[in-house]
ZAGU-558375 format. One record per residue (C-alpha): x, y, z; residue in one letter. Coordinates in Angstrom, 3 decimals, padded with zeros to 6 digits. Example, Ala and Ser with C-alpha at 12.3 -4.5 7.8 and 13.67 -1.06 7.14 Angstrom:
BEGIN
u: 012.300, v: -004.500, w: 007.800, res: A .
u: 013.670, v: -001.060, w: 007.140, res: S .
***
This chain:
BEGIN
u: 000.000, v: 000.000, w: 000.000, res: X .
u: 001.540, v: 003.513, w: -000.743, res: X .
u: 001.335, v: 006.075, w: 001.531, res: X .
u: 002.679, v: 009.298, w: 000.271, res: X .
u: 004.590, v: 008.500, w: -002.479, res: X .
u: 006.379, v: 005.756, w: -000.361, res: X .
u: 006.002, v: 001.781, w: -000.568, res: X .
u: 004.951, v: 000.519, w: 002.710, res: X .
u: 005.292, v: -002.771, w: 003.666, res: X .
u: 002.192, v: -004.844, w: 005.493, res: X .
u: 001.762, v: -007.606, w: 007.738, res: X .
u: -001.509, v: -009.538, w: 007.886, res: X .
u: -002.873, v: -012.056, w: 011.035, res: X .
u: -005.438, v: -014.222, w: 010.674, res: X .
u: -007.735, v: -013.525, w: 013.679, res: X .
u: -008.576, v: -017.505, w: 014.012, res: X .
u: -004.766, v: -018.266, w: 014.372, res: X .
u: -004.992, v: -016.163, w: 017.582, res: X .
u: -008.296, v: -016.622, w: 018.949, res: X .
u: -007.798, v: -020.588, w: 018.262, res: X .
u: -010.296, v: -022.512, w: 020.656, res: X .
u: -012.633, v: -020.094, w: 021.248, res: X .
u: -013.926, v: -019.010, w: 016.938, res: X .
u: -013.711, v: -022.899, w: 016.487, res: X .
u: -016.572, v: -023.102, w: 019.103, res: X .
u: -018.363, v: -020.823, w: 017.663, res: X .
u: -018.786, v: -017.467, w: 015.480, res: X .
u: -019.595, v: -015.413, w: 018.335, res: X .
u: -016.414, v: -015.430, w: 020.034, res: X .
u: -014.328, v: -014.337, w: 016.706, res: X .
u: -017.122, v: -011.539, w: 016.348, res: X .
u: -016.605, v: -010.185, w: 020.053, res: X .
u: -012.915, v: -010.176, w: 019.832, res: X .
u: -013.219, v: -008.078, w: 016.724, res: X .
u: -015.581, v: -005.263, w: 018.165, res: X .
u: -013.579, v: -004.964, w: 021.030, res: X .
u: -010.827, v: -003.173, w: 018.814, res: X .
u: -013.000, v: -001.919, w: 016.461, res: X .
u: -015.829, v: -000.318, w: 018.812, res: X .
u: -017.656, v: 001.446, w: 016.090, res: X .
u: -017.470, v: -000.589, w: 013.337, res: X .
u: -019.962, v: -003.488, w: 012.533, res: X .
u: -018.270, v: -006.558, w: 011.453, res: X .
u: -021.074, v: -008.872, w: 011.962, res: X .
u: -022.041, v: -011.573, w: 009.724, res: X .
u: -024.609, v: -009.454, w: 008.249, res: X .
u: -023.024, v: -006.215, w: 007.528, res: X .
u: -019.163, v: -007.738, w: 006.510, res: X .
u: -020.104, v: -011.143, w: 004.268, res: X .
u: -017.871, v: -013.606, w: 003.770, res: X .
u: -014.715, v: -012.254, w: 001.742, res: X .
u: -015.858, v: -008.466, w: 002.075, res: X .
u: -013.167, v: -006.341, w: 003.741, res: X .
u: -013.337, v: -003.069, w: 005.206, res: X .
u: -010.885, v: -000.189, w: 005.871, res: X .
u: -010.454, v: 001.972, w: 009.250, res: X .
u: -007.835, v: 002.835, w: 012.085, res: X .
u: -006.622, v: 001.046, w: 014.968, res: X .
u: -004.391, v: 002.955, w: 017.843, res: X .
u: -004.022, v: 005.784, w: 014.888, res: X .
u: -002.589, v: 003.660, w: 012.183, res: X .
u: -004.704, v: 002.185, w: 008.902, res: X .
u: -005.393, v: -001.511, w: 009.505, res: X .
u: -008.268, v: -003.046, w: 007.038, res: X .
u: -010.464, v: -005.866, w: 008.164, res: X .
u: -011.349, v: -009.027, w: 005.859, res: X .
u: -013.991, v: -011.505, w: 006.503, res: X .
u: -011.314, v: -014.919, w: 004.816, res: X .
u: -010.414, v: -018.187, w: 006.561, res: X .
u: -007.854, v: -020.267, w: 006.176, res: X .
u: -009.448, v: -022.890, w: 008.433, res: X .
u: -013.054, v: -023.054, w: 007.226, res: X .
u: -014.526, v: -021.700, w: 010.658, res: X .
u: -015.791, v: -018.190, w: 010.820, res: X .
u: -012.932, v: -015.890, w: 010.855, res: X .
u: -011.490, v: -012.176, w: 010.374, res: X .
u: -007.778, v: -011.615, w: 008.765, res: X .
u: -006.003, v: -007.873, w: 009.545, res: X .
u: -003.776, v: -006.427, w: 007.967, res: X .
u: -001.548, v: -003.738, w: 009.132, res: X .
u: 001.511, v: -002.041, w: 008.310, res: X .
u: 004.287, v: -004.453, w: 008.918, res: X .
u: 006.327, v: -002.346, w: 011.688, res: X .
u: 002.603, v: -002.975, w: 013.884, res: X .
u: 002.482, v: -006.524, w: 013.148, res: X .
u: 003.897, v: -007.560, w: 016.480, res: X .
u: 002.005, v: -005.025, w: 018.801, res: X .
u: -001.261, v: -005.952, w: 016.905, res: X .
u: -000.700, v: -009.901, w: 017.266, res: X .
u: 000.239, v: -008.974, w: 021.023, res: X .
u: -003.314, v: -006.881, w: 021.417, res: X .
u: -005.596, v: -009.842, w: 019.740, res: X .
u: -003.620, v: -012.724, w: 021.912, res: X .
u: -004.532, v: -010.483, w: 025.108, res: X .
u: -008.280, v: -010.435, w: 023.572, res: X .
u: -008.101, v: -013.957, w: 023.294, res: X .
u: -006.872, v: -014.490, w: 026.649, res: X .
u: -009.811, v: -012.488, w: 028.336, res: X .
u: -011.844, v: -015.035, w: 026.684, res: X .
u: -009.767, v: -018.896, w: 027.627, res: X .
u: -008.482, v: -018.745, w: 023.850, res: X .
u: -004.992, v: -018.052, w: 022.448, res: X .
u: -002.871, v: -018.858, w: 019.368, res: X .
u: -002.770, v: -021.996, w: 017.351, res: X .
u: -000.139, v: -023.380, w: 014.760, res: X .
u: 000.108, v: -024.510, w: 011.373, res: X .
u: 000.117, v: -028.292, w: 012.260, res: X .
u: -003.840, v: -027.431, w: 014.164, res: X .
u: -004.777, v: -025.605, w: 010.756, res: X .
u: -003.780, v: -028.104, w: 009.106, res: X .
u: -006.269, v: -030.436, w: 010.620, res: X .
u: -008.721, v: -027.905, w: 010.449, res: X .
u: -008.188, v: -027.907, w: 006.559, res: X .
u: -008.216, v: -031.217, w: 006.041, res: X .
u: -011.681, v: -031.882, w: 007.977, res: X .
u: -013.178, v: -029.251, w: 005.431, res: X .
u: -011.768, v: -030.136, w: 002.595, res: X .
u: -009.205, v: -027.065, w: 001.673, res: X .
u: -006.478, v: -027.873, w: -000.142, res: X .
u: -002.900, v: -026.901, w: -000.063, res: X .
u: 000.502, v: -027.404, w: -001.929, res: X .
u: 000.067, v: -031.332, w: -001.108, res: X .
u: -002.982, v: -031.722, w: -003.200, res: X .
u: -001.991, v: -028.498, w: -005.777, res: X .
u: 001.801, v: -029.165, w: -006.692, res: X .
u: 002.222, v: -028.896, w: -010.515, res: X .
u: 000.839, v: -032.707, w: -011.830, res: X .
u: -002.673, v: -032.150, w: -011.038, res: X .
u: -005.382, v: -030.168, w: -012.768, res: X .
u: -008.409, v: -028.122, w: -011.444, res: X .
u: -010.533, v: -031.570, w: -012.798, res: X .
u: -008.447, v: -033.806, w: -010.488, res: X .
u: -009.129, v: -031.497, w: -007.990, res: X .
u: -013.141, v: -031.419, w: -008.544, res: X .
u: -013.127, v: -027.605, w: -009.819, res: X .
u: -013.122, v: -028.574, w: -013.715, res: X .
u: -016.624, v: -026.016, w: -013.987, res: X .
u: -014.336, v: -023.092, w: -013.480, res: X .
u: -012.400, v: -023.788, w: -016.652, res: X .
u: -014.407, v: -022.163, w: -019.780, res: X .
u: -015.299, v: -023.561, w: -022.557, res: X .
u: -016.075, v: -020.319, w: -024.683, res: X .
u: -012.755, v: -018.529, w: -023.487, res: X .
u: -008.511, v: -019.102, w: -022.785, res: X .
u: -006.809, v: -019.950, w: -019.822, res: X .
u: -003.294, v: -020.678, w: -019.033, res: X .
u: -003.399, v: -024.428, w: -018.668, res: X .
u: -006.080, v: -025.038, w: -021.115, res: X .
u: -004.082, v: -026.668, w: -023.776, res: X .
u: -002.912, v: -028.777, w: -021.717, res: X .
u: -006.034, v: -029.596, w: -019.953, res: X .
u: -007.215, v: -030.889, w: -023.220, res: X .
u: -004.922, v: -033.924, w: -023.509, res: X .
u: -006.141, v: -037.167, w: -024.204, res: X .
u: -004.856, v: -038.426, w: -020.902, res: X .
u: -005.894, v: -035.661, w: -019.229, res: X .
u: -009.230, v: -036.845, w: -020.041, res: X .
u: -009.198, v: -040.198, w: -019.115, res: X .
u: -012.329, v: -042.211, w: -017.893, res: X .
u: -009.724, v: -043.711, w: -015.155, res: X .
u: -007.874, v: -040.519, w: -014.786, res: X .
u: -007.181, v: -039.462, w: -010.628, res: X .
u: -009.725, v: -037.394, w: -008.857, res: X .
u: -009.330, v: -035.705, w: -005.078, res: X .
u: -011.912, v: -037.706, w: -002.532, res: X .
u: -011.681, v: -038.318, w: 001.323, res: X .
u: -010.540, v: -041.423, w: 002.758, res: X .
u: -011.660, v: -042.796, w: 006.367, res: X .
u: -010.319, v: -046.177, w: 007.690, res: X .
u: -012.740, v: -049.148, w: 008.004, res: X .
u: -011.264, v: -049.767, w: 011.481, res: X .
u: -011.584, v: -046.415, w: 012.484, res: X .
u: -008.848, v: -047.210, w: 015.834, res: X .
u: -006.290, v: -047.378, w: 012.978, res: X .
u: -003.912, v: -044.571, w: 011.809, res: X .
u: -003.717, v: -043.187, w: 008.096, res: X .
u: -000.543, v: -042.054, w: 006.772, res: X .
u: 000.398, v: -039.753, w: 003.732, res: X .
u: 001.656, v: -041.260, w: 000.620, res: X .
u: 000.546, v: -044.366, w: 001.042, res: X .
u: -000.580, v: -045.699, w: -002.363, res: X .
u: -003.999, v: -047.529, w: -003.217, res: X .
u: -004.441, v: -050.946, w: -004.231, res: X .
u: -007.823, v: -052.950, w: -004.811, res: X .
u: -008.097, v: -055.571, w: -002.136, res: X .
u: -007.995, v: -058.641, w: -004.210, res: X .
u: -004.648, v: -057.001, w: -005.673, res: X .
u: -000.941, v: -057.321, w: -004.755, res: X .
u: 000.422, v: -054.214, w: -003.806, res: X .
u: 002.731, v: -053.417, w: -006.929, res: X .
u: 003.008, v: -050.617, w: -009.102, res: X .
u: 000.931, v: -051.769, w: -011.878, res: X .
u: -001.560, v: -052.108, w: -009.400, res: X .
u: -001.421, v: -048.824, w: -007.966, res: X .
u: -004.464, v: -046.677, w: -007.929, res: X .
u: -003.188, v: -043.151, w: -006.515, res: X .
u: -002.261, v: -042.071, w: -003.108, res: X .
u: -002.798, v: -040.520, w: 000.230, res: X .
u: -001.524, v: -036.809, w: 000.259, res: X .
u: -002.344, v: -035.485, w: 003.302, res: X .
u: -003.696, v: -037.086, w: 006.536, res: X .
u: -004.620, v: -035.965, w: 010.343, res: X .
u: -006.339, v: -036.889, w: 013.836, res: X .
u: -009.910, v: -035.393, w: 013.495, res: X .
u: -011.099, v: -034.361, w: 017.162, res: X .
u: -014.612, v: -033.952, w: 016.018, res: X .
u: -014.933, v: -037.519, w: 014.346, res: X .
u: -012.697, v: -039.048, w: 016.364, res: X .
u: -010.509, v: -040.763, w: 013.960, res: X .
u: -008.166, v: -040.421, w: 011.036, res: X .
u: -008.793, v: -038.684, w: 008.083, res: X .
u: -007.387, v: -037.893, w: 004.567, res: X .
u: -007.416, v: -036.327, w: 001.198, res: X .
u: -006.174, v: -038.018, w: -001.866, res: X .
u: -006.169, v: -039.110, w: -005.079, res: X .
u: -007.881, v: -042.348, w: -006.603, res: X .
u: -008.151, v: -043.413, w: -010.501, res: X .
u: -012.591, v: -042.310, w: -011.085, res: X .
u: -012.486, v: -041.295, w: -007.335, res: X .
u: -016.384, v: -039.429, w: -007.649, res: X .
u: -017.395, v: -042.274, w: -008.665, res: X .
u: -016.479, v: -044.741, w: -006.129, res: X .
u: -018.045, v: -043.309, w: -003.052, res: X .
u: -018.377, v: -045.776, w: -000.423, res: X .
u: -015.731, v: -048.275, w: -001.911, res: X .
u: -012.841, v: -049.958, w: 000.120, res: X .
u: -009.307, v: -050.187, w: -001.309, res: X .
u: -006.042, v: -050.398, w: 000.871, res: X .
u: -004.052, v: -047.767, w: 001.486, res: X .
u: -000.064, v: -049.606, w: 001.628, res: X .
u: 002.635, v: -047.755, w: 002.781, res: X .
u: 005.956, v: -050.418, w: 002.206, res: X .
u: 008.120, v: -047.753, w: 003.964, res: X .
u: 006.455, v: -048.087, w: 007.266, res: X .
u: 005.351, v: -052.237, w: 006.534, res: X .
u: 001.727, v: -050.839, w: 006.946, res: X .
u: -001.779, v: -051.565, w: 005.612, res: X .
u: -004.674, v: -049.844, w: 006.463, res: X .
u: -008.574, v: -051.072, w: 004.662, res: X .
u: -009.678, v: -047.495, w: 004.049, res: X .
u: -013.444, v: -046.102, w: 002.541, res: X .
u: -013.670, v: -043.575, w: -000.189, res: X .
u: -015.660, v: -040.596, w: 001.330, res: X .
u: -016.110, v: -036.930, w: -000.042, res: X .
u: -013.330, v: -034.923, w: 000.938, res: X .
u: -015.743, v: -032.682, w: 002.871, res: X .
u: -015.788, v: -034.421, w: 006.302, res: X .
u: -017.125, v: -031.610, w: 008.345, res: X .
u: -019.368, v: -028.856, w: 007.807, res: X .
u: -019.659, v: -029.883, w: 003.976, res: X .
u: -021.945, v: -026.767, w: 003.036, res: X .
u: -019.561, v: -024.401, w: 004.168, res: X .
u: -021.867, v: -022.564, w: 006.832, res: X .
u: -019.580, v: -021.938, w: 009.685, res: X .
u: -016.839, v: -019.348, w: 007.023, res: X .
u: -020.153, v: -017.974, w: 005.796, res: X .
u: -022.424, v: -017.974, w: 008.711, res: X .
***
């Protein structure tokens, strides 16, 4: 942002990495943290929608307000001029506090992400394309893309080709782990046999067992199938369903709501 005639330079905290417990109970909490710095301003779910921002002052210096998450739970991100990043991060944790929350990591968003589905550079690294990943409707047919060339290949195209879907285990005391690779049960586990694999996996406290995202050859449709996932690193086999990758709040009502 330039502020007269000079670049400045911003920093921007998510407010559910510092109010961590408390937003993931509920939107309420994330809402009063907000308009207890902000006072006058209405950031409620009705007046700042999801992915609307809005611009004011904090302590005297510009700060602007966006209604984006990260996590899928309801959720503010501010951003402020970089020299005010640590006094502002050091104002919401105090907020936080008042309420029995406080800052969460990357490894806790990460779980978060996977239970709704989000994606990151495990799913989205270069070999994939937005119809692996279930997005294929955002690609026009009427107009050019970067990508869309290539998108057009033959084996891009497949019948068999890899889609993104959720995987659960059968047993549901057992552990997933990432990049194991998928075979069909009645199959040996060898690479002509090998069906995709398991890109990212966590501990889901609200289900109460593993979870993961991955790919599978015509994963949409084969909902409710079991394959193995086989990891010959770690000598381990896990029976695992095929589930939408959407394992919690699948319509997406607790960013919005």
């Amino acid at each position: 942002m330039s502020s007269g005639g000079a670049q400045e330079t911003w920093a921007y905290t998510e407010l559910a990495a510092v109010v961590g417990a408390a937003i993931a109970a509920g939107t309420e909490e994330g809402v009063t943290v907000v308009v207890g710095l902000y006072p006058s301003w209405d950031v409620s779910a009705e007046a700042l929608g999801f992915m609307e921002w809005v611009d004011g002052q904090i302590a005297g210096f510009d700060c602007r307000v966006f209604r984006i998450s990260f996590s899928g739970e309801h959720a503010y991100e501010i951003a402020v001029p970089a020299r005010y990043g640590d006094s502002l991060f050091r104002t919401l944790t105090a907020k936080a506090a008042e309420m029995g929350g406080g800052p969460y990591g990357v490894e806790a968003l990460n779980v978060l992400r996977i239970e709704k589905g989000f994606i990151t550079h495990a799913e989205i690294h270069g070999r994939v394309t937005a119809f692996d990943i279930g997005m294929g409707r955002m690609i026009s047919a009427k107009k050019d893309c970067i990508g869309k060339t290539l998108s057009q290949r033959p084996e891009m195209n497949r019948e068999d080709a890899i889609r993104l879907v959720g995987f659960k285990p059968v047993d549901q005391s057992q552990a997933l782990s990432a990049g194991a690779h998928f075979i069909a049960l009645s199959d040996a586990a060898t690479m002509a046999n090998d069906q995709g694999w398991m890109s990212s996996v966590a501990y889901s406290p609200v289900l109460g067992h593993s979870i993961g995202l991955g790919f599978i050859k015509a994963g949409h449709e084969r909902m409710g199938e079991v394959v193995r996932a086989v990891n010959p690193a770690q000598k381990k086999e896990v029976q695992v369903k095929i589930v939408s990758p959407h394992f919690y709040d699948p319509d997406g009502g607790r960013q919005r709501g």
